[in-house]
N, C-alpha and C positions, 0 to 999 in steps of 0.2 A: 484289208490293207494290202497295197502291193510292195512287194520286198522290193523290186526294183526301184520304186520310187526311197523306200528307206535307203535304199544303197548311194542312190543318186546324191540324196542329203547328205548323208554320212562321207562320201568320196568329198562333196563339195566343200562342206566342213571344215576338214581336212587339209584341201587345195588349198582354202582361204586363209588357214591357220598359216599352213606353213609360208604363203605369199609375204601375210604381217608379218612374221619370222625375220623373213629376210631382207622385211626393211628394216627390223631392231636388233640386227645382230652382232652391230657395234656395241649395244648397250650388253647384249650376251659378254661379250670378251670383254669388256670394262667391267663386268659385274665378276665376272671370273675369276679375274685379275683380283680384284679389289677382296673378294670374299677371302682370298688365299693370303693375299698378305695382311689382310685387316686379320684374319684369324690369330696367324703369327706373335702379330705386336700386340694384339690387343693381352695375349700371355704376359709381355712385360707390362703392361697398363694393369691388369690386374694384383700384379705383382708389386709394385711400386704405388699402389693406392689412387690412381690418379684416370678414373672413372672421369670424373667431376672434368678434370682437366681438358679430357676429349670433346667436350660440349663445349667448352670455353675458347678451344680452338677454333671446331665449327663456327663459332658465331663471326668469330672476324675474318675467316672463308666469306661465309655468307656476305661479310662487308664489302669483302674485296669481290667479290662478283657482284656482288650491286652496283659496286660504283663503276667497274669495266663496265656494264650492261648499259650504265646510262651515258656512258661519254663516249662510246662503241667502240670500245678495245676489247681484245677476246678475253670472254668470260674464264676460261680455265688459268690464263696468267694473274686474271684479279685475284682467284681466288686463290690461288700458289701464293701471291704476294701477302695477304692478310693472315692464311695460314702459318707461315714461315712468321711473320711480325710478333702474333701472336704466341708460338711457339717461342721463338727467343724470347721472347721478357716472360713467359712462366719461368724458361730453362735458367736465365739468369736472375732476375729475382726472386725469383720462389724456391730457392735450396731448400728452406725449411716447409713443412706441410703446413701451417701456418701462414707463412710470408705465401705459400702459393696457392691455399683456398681463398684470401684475401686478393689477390691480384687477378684470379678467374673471376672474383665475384665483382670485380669491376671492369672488367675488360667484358664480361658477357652483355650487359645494360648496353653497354657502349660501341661495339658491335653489331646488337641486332637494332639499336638505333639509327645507326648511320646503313644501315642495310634499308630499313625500311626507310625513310627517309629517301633514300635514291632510289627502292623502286616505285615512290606515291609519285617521284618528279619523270620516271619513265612514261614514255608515251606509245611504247611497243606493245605489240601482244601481252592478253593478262597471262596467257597459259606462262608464257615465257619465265612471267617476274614468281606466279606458283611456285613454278618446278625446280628453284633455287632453296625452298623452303622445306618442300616435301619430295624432290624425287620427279621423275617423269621422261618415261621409257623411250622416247624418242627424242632426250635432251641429250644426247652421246652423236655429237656430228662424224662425217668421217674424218675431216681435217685435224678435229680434239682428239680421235682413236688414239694414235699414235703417240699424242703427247700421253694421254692418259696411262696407258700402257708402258711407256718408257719409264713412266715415272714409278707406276709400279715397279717394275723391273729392279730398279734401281736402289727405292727401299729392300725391297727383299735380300739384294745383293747386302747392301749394306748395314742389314741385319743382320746378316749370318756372319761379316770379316768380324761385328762385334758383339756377337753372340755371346761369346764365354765372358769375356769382364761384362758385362750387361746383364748377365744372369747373377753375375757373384755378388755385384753392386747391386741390384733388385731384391737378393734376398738374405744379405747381410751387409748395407754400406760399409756401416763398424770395420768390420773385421777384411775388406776390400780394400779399403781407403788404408788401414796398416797393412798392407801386403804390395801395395804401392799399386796398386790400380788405381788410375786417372777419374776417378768419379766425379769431378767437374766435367772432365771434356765429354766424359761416356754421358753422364744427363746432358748434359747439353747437344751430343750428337743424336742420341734417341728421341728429345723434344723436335726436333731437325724434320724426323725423318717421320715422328707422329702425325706433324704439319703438313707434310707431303701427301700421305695416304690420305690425312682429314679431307684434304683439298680435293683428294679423287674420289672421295665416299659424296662429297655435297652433291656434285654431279649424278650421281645413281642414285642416293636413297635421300638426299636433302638434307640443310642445314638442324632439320631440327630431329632429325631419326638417325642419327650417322651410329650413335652406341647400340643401336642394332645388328651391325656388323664389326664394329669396334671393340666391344666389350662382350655384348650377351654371349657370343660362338666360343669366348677363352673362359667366361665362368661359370656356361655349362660343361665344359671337360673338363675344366676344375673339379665337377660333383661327379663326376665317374671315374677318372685318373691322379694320378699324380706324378708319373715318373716323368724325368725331363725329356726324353722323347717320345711317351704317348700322349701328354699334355696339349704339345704345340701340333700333332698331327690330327688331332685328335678339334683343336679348335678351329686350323687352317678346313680339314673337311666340312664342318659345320660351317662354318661362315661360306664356303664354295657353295654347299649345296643351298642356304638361305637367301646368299645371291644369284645364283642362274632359277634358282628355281622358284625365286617372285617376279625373273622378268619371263620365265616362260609361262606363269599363272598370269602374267599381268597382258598376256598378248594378247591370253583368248576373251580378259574383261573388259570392263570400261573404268574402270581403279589407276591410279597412280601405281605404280611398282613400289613404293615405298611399303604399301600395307598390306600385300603379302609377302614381302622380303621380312618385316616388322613380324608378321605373325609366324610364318614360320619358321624365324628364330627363335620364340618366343615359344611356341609347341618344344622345339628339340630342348631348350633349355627346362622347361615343366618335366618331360620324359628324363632328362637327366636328375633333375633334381629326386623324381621319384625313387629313380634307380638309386642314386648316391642313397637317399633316405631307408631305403630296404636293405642295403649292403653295411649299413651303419649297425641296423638291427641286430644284421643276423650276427654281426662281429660280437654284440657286445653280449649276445645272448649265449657264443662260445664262450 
C-alpha cells in the first residue's frame, strides 16, 4: 500500500467535503438558528401539552408552501402565511385542550390535502415538491437566509420579553389568570410565535419531521433536569447540536438532512431518558 496514495484520498476527501460545506452553509445557520430556538419553545410546548399541536401547525406550513410553490410566490412567505393561519384559530378556538385536539384533528386532513393537491398540479422539479415534506439540505436559498434568520431572531426575542407570565401561565393557568396575568393574549402570542418557528423548521427538516426539533430536544432535558434555567439550556443545546450536526452528517451522504437530524435527536433523547431512569432508581433506593 502506498501511504502517499492514502494521504492523497484522505486530503481529497476532505477538500471535497468541505467545498459541499460551503455550498450548504446556509442551511448550517438556518439549522442553527432553528435548533436553538425550536429548543427554547419547544419547553413551553411541552409544558402546555401541545405536542399534537406542533404537527397540526406544520401541516398548513406545508399548505402554505405548496400553494406559493405552484403559483410562484416565495415559498417561505407561504409558508409564514398557513403557519400564522393555523396558529391563530388553535390560539383562538382551542382555549380548552378539548376544543384544541379537535380543531388540530381537522385542520391536519385539511392541510396536508391542499399541500398535496398543489404539489400533484406542480410541474417543477420532484426534488423541490420532496423537500417540503421531508427536509433537503440545499433547500435554504441565500435570498430565504435572511428571512429565515430574522425570523428566528425575532421569536427568540419575543420569547424571552414574555417569558415569565408564559411560564406562570404553562404551569399553573389557574392561579395566573387570578394574579391577573393576560392568559388569552400570552396563548395567543406564543401560538404567534410557534407558527413562526414551525414555518422555519418545514424548510430544514420538513413538514412531517418538524417535532424532531420541536419537541424531542425539550423532553429529553425534561428526563435529566428540571430547574427553570437548566431545562431550557439544556433543550436549546440539544436541539443546536441535532440540527447542525444532521446537516453536517447529511453533507458527507446521500440522505435528506431530515434523517440524521430525526436520529440524532432521537439517540440524545434514549441517552436521556436512560440517565433520567437510573437517577430515578438510585433516588428511590435512598
Amino acid at each position: 500500500m502506498n501511504w502517499s496514495d492514502v494521504g492523497d484520498a484522505l486530503f481529497g476527501g476532505v477538500s471535497q467535503y468541505g467545498a459541499i460545506l460551503d455550498l450548504v452553509q446556509n442551511s448550517v445557520y438556518a439549522g442553527a438558528v432553528l435548533g436553538l430556538v425550536g429548543g427554547l419553545i419547544g419547553v413551553f410546548v411541552m409544558q402546555r401539552d401541545m405536542a399534537f399541536a406542533v404537527h397540526g401547525i406544520s401541516e398548513l406550513s406545508f399548505a402554505g408552501a405548496a400553494v406559493a410553490l405552484l403559483i410562484g410566490a416565495d415559498v417561505v412567505s407561504g409558508s409564514i402565511v398557513g403557519s400564522l393561519i393555523a396558529a391563530a384559530l388553535i390560539g383562538v378556538l382551542g382555549a380548552r385542550a378539548r376544543d384544541r385536539n379537535s380543531i388540530i384533528g381537522v385542520l391536519m386532513p385539511f392541510g396536508l390535502g391542499v399541500g398535496i393537491l398543489c404539489l400533484s398540479l406542480y410541474n417543477g422539479r420532484s426534488a423541490t415538491r420532496f423537500s417540503l415534506l421531508t427536509g433537503q439540505i440545499v433547500s435554504v436559498q441565500s435570498g430565504q437566509l435572511g428571512w429565515l434568520v430574522v425570523i428566528g431572531v425575532v421569536v427568540l426575542v419575543a420569547l424571552l420579553l414574555i417569558w415569565r407570565p408564559l411560564r406562570f401561565d404553562s404551569l399553573d393557568p389557574q392561579s395566573a389568570a387570578a394574579r391577573g396575568v393576560p392568559t388569552t393574549a400570552v396563548s395567543l402570542a406564543f401560538m404567534l410565535l410557534l407558527g413562526l418557528i414551525v414555518a422555519v423548521a418545514v424548510h430544514i427538516i420538513g413538514a412531517l419531521l418538524v417535532m424532531a426539533l420541536l419537541v424531542t430536544p425539550a423532553a429529553a432535558a425534561m428526563r435529566v433536569a428540571s430547574g427553570p434555567l437548566s431545562v431550557p439550556v439544556l433543550a436549546a443545546l440539544f436541539g443546536f447540536v441535532s440540527a447542525v450536526g444532521g446537516v453536517l452528517l447529511a453533507v458527507a451522504g446521500t440522505l435528506p438532512v431530515s434523517p440524521y437530524i430525526t436520529t440524532i435527536s432521537f439517540a440524545i433523547y434514549l441517552v436521556c431518558r436512560l440517565i433520567g431512569a437510573r437517577r430515578d432508581r438510585t433516588t428511590r433506593a435512598l
